[in-house]
C-alpha positions as a LaTeX table, in Angstrom:
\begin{tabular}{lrrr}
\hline
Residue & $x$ (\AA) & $y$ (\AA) & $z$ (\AA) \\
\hline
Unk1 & 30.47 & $-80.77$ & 277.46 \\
Unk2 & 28.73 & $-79.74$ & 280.46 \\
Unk3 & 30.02 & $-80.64$ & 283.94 \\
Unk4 & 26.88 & $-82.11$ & 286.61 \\
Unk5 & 28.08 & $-80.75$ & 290.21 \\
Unk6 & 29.61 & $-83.28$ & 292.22 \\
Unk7 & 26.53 & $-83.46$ & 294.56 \\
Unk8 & 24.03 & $-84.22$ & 292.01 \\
Unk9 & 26.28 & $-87.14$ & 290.08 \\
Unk10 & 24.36 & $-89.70$ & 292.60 \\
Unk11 & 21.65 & $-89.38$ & 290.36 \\
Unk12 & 23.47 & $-90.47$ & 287.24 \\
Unk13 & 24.70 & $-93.58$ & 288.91 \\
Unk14 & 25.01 & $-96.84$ & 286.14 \\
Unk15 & 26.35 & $-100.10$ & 286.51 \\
Unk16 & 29.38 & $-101.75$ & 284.47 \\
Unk17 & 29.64 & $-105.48$ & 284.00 \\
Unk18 & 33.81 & $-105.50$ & 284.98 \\
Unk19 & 36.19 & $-108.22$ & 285.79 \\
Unk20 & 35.19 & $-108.09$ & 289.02 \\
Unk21 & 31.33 & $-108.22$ & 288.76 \\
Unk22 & 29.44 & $-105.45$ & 288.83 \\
Unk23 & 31.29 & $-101.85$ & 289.05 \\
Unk24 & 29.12 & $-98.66$ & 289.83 \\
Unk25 & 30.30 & $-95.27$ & 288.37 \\
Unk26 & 28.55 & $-92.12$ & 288.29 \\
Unk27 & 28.28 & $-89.50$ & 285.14 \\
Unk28 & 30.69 & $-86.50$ & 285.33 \\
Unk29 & 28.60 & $-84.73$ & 282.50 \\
Unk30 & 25.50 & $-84.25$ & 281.20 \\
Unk31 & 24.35 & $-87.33$ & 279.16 \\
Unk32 & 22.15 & $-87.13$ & 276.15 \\
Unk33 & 19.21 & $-89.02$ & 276.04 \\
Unk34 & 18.42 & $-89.25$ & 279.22 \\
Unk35 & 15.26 & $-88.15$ & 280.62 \\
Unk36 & 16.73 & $-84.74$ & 282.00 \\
Unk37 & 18.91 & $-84.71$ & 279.41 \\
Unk38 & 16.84 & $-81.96$ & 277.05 \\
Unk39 & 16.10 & $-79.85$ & 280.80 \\
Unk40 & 19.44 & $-80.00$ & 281.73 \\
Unk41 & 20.62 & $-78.58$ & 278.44 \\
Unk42 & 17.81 & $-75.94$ & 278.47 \\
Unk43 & 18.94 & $-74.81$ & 282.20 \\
Unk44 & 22.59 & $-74.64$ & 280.80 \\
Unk45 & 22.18 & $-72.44$ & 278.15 \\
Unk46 & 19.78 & $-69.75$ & 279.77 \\
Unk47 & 22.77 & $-69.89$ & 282.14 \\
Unk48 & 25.13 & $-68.97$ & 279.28 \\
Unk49 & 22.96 & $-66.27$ & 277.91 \\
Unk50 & 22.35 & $-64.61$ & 281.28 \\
Unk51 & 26.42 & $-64.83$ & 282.38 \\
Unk52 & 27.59 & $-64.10$ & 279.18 \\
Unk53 & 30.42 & $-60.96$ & 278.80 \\
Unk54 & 28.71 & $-57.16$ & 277.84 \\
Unk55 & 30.13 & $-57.44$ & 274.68 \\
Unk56 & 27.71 & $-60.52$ & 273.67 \\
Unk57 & 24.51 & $-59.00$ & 275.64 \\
Unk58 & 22.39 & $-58.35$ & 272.83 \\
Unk59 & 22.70 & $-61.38$ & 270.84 \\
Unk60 & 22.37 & $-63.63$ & 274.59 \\
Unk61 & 19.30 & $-61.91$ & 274.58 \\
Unk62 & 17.68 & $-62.76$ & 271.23 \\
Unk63 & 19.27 & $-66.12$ & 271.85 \\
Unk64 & 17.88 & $-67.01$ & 275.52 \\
Unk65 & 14.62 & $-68.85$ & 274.41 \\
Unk66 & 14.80 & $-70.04$ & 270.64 \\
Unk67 & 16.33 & $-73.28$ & 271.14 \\
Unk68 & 15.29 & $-76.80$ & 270.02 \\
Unk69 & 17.70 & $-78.88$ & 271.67 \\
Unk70 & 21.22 & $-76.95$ & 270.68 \\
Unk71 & 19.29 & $-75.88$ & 267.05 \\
Unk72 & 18.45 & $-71.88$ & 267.68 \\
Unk73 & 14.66 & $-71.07$ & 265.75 \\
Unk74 & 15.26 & $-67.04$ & 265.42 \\
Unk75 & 15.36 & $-64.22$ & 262.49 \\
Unk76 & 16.99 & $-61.06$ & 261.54 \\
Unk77 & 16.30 & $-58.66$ & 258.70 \\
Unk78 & 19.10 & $-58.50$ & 256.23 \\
Unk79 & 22.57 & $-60.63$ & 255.05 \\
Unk80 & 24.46 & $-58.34$ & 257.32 \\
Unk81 & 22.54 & $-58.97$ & 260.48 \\
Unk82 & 23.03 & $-62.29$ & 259.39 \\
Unk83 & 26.53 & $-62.78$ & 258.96 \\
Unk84 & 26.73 & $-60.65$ & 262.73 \\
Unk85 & 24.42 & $-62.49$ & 264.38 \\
Unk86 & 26.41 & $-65.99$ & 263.08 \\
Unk87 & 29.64 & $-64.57$ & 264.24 \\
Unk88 & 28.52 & $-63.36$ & 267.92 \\
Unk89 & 26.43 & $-66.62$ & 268.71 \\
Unk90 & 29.43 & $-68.93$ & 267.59 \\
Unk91 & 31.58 & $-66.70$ & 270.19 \\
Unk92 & 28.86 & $-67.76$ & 272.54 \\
Unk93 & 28.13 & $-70.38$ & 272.38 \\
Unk94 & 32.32 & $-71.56$ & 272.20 \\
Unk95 & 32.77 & $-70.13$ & 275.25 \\
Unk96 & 31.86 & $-73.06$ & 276.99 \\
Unk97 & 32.24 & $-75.97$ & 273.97 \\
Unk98 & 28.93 & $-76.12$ & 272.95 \\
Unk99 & 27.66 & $-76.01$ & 269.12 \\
Unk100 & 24.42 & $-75.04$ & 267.21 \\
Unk101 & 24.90 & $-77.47$ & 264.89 \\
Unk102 & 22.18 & $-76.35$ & 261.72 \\
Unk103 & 21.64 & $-72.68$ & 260.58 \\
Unk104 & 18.77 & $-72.42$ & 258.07 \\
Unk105 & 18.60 & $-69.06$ & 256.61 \\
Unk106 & 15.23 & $-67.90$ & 255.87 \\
Unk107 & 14.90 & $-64.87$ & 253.90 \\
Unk108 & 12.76 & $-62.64$ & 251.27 \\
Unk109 & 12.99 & $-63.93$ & 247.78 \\
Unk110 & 14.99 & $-60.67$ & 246.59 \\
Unk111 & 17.78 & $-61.30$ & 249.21 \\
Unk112 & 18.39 & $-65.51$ & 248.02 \\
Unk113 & 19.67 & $-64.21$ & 244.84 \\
Unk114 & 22.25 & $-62.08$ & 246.59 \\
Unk115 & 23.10 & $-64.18$ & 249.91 \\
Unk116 & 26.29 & $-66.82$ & 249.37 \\
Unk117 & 25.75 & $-70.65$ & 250.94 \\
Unk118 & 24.87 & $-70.75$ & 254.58 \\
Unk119 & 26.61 & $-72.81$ & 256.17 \\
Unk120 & 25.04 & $-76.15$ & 257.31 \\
Unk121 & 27.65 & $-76.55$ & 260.69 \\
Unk122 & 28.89 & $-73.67$ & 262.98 \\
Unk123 & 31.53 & $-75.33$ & 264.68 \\
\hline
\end{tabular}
C-alpha cells in the first residue's frame, strides 16, 4: 500500500457516522477510486522505477511508462526474455508491496507451441 505524507492527508479527510455523531478521520494511504487515485498511483511507480537498486535498472527502465493502472502493456523477443523480465519486475515491484496483477504473453505463432502457461497473477 502506498503511504500519503502526513501533510497532504487533509485532503483525504471523510466523515464516519460514530456513537458520538459525526467522527472525521483522514486516509493514511492512497485510496482507489478516488479521483487522484489513478495519478497518485502513476506518480508512485515512476518513483519506484527511477529509485530502484542498479541491479533492477534496466527492467525500471522498460517498465517506467507501460502501465494501465498496476497492468504493465510491454514486449520482449523470446521465452527467455520472458521468464527474466517476469522475475526482475516481480522483485520490483515487491519491493514496496505492490502487484501487476495480469501478464498476457503475446508472442509469434512458432514460440506458443513451445512456451508453458503464463501465469495469470504475479504475486
Amino acid at each position: 500500500m502506498l503511504s500519503i505524507a502526513p501533510k497532504d492527508r487533509d485532503f483525504l479527510r471523510f466523515y464516519f457516522p460514530g456513537s458520538k455523531g459525526q467522527e472525521i478521520y483522514r486516509h493514511c494511504r492512497v485510496v482507489f477510486g478516488v479521483c487522484s487515485s489513478p495519478y497518485l498511483l502513476n506518480i508512485s511507480l515512476i518513483h519506484l522505477m527511477e529509485n530502484c537498486p542498479a541491479e533492477f535498472r534496466e527492467i525500471a527502465q522498460i517498465m517506467k511508462r507501460p502501465f494501465y493502472v498496476n497492468n504493465l502493456v510491454c514486449g520482449v523477443y523470446n521465452t527467455s526474455e520472458l521468464e527474466y523480465f517476469i522475475e526482475q519486475a516481480k522483485c520490483i515491484m515487491n519491493k514496496v508491496f505492490l502487484i501487476c496483477m495480469v501478464l498476457k504473453a503475446m508472442l509469434n505463432v512458432e514460440m506458443l507451441t513451445s512456451i508453458p502457461e503464463v501465469p495469470q497473477f504475479w504475486g
